[in-house]
N, C-alpha and C positions, 0 to 999 in steps of 0.2 A: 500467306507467309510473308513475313517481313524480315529484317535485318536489326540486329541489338547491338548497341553501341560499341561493342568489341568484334565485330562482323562475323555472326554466329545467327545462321536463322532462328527464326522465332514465331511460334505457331500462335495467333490470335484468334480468339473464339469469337464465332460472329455477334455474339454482344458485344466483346466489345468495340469491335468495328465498327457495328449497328449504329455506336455511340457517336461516331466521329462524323457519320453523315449528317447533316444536321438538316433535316426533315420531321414533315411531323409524326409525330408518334401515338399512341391509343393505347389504354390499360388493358389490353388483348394480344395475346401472340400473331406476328405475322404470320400469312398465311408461305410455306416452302411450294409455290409455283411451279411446273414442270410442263403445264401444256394446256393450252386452251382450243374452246371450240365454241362460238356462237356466243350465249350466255352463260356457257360453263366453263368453271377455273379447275382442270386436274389437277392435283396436288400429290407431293412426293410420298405420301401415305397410304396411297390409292385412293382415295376419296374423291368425289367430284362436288363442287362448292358454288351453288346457283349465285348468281351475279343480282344480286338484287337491287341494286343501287348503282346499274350500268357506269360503274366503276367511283370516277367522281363525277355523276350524271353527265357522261360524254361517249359511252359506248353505245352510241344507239343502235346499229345496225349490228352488236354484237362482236367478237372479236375471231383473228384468223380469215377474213372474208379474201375468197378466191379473185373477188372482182379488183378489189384495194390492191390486191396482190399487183393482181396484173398490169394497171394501172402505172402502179411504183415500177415495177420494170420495165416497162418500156418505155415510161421516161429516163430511167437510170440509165441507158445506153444510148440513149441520142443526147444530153447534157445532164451534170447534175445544180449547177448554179447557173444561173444566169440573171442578173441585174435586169429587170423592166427596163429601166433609163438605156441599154446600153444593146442589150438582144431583144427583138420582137416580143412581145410577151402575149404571143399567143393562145399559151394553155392558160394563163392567165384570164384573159378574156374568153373564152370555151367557160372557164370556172363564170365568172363575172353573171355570163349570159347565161348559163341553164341555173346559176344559182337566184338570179331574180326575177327568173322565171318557175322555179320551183315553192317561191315564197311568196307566189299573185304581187309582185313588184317590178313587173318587165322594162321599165323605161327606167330603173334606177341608176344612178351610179355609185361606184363602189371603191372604198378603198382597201385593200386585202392588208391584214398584219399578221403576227405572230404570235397573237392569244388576244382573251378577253380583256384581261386588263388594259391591255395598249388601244385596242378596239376601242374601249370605253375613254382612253386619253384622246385619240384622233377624233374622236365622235366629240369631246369636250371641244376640241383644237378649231373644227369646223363649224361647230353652231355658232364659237365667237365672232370666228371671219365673217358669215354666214351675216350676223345681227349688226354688227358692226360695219359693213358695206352696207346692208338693204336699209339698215333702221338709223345707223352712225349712234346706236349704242356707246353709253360714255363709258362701261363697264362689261366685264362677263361673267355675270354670278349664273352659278350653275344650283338649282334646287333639287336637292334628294330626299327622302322622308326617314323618319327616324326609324326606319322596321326595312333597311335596305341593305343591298350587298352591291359595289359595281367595282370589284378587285383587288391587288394588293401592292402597288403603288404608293407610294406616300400621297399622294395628290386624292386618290379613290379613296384610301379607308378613311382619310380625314374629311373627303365630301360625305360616306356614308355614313351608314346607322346601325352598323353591326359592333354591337355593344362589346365582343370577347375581342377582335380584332381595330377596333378603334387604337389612334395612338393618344398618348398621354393628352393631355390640354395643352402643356408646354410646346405640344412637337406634333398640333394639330394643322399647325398653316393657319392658325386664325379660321377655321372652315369650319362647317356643322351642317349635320340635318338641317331644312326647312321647314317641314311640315309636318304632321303625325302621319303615320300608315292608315290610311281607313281600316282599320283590323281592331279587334277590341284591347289589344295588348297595351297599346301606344295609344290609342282613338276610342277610350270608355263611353258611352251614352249608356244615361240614366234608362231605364225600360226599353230600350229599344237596340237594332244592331245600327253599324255602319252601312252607310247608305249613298246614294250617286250624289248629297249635298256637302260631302265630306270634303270633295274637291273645292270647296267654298274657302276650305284655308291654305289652298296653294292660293289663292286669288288673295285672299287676305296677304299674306307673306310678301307676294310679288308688287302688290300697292307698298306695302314698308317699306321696300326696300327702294321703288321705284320703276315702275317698266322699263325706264329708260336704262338701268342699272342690272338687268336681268336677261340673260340672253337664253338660258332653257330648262325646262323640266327632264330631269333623267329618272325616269322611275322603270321598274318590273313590272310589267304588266297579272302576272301573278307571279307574287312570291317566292324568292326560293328557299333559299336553306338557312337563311337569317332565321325568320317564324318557324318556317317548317311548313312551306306550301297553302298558303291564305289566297284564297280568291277572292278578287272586288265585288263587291255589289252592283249590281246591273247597273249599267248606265254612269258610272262613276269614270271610267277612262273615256266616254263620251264625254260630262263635263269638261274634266280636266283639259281635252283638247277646244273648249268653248273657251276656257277662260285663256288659256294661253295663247288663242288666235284673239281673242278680242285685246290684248295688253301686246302684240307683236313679239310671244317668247313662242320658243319652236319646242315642239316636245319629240322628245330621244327615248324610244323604248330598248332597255336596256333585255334582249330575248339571249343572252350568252347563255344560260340555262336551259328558257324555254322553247326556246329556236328548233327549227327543224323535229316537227311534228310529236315533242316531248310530251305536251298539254293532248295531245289528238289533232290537232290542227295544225297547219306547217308554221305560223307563226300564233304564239297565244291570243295575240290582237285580233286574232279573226272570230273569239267565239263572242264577240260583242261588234254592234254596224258603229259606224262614224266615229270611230277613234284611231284612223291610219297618221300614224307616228309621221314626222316629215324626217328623221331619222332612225334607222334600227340598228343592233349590234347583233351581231350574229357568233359564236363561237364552237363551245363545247360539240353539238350536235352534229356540226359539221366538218370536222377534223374527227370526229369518232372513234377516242382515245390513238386514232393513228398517227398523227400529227396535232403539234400544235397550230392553231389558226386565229385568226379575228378578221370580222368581216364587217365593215360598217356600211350600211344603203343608206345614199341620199336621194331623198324623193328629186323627180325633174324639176321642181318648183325652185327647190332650193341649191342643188346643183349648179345652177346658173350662177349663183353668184360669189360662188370658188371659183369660176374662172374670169368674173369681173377683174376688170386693168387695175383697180384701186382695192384688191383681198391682197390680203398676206401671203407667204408660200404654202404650199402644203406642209400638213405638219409630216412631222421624222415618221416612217414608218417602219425604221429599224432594219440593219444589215440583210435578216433573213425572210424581211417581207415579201411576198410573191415570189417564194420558191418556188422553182418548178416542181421538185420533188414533191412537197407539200400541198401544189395545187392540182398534182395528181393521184395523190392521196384522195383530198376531196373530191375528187372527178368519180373515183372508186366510191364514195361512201353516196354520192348521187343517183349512181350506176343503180347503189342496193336501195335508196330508198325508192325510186321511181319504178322498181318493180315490184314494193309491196302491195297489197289489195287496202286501198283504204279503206273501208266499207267496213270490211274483215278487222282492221287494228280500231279503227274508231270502236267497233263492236267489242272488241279485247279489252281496248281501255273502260270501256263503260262497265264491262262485267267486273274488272277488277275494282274498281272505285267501288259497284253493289259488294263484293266480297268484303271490302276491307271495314267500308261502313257498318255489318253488321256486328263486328267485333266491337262495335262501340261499348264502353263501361266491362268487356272482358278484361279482368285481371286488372294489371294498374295501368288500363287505356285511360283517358280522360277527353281526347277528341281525336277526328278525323277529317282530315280537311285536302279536297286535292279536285284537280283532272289529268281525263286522260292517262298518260303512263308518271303521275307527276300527284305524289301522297306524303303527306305526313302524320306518322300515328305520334301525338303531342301521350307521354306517360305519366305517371306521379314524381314528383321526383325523389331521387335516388335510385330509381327503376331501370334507366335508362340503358347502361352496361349489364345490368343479370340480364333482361331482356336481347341484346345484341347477342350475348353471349349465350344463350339457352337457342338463340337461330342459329349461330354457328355451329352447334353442337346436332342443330337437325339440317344442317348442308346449304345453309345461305345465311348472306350476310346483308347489312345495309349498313347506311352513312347516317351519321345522326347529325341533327339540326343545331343549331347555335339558336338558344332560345329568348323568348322576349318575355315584357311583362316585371313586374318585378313582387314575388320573386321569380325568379327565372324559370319561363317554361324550358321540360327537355324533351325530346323524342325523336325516331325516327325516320328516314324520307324513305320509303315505296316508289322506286323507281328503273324496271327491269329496264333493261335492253326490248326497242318494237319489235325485235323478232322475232323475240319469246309465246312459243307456243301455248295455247289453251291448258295442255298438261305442265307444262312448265309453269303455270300463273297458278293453275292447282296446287302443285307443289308448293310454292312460297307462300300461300296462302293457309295450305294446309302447316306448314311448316312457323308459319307466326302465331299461327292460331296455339297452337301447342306451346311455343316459348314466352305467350302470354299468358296462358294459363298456367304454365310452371313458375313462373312469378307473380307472386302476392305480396 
């Protein structure tokens, strides 16, 4: 209820309300929320609404969790702010240590922020300082591929390659993609797929430009919601790290999506040898929809030389960096993921990848491409809303991709929450299976 300009209330209908918030929107009714549990959303209809697409792929451990709970309150009553620079930052470092130690990173150090996109600016901020001490770099050009996503920053969409969110030309910063995606959308070969030689035109790009002018690679190690879940070709994020050590550029895996065992693996970099990032961003998975976070690791190699006499400051990490609240938040969503059975979820994710694979060419599928808890079904297009909307209508929903190619792929992303039980992965499965073949 509001007030009309002769001071007479005035009842507003939540359209139009709806209207003033200015968020994004979707040709689908919001869902009227009332109560959650794990992967499922209660709605004020009595309905229960499978989480298919663990919210904006950041509910991993599910939602309502007792341990997050507890967590947040027992920090809430010993402080709720406190500045690093200024109080002990304790749970801070509790967080630091079990979190790179829960990602085979135990010697790293780490800078904590307040989401991915700032993640991926601090992560920019430090490979300068980084290249520019060790190497006296004359420059900091940062390389992304044209099939990328690393935030919503003016500075990140105008590095990236995410075609619906790029800004004008005029109000790019002068920035762009480097290099095609090894994916067929952006990176066509004649008879054949992309391949671990793809990485031969970051190498190409970085000689253009100059080694001396190039301070790093920021890529996905797979894909996110740019394509719609594209995995490299064996051996390709190995090159990638060959060519960027032999030219002195450090390479930044940008894991804000795939981080914290999204792919089946605690970092997606681990399901290939000899491609360990000398920086990772960590986000989404680790706030798990409870908080907002950003987590950037720097390797010990390169750590050292952010605190050389002759680096810069650190860069800004923003009012509400290394909240207490927030790093007890995360403490909770560690708590739940280091008591799941890996064995078990690796086993979950692989059955779902067989399930979803078989739907391939049902209805208007056209591909399937993913690991782990981490799918995209790419559809025909125009398919892409009756299909969302024919799963809504059987009690789960999913995020669709921002698609590539031209003309535009659309579909999809397949991405529960790891808590999600065997009957629960039936469910969405059986449940897609239907809303694809109710659309032709």
């Amino acid at each position: 209820m509001s007030t009309s300009e002769k001071g007479l209330p005035r009842v507003d209908s939540y359209a139009q309300t709806r209207e003033r918030l200015l968020t994004s929107t979707r040709p689908l009714p919001d869902f009227e929320v009332i109560g959650s549990q794990g992967p499922w959303l209660h709605c004020a209809d009595g309905a229960r609404m499978f989480d298919g697409s663990s919210g904006l792929l950041c509910t991993n451990v599910g939602q309502s969790s007792s341990k997050v709970h507890a967590r947040i309150e027992q920090q809430f009553f010993r402080y709720s702010f406190g500045g690093a620079a200024v109080v002990q930052p304790h749970i801070q470092i509790e967080l630091m240590d079990r979190l790179c130690r829960a990602v085979g990173r135990p010697d790293d150090s780490v800078a904590l922020t307040t989401c991915g996109t700032l993640g991926v600016e601090v992560a920019v901020g430090l490979a300068r300082n980084i290249t520019r001490v060790r190497d006296r770099k004359l420059r900091g050009d940062i390389l992304t591929s044209a099939l990328s996503y690393h935030g919503m920053s003016a500075l990140t969409l105008a590095l990236a390659g995410n075609h619906a969110r790029r800004p004008r030309p005029e109000d790019a910063l002068g920035l762009a993609p480097g290099f095609p995606a090894p994916y067929p959308p952006t990176h066509p070969h004649e008879g054949r797929r992309c391949d671990a030689s793809c990485a031969d035109e970051i190498a190409r790009e970085v000689d253009r430009r100059g080694p001396e002018n190039v301070a790093a690679v920021l890529i996905e190690p797979v894909n996110g919601t740019t394509g719609g879940a594209f995995v490299p070709a064996d051996g390709y994020l190995k090159r990638v790290s060959e060519v960027c050590r032999e030219r002195d550029v450090l390479v930044i895996h940008d894991e804000v999506l795939t981080g914290m065992w999204r792919t089946g693996t605690p970092l997606a970099s681990h399901h290939w040898e000899s491609c360990e990032p000398d920086i990772v961003i960590l986000s989404k998975g680790l706030g798990a929809g409870y908080t907002g976070v950003g987590a950037v690791l720097v390797s010990p190699e390169m750590a050292r030389w952010i605190r050389h006499e002759d680096a810069d400051p650190l860069p800004a990490m923003g009012t509400m960096a290394t909240h207490p609240l927030m790093a007890a938040a995360c403490l909770g969503v560690l708590d739940e993921l280091e008591e799941m059975d890996f064995t078990a979820l690796a086993a979950r994710g692989e059955h779902l990848g067989q399930a979803l694979k078989s739907l391939n060419s049902t209805g208007p599928v056209r591909d399937i491409r993913g690991l782990g808890f981490l799918y995209g079904v790419e559809v025909a297009p125009g398919k892409l809303w009756p299909v969302m909307k024919a799963a809504e209508e059987r009690g789960v929903f999913f995020y669709p991709f921002t698609g590539a190619g031209d003309p535009k792929s659309e579909g999809l992303v397949v991405a529960p929450p790891l808590i999600s039980t065997d009957e629960d992965i039936e469910f969405l499965v059986t449940a897609l299976t239907d809303a694809l073949t109710a659309v032709n």
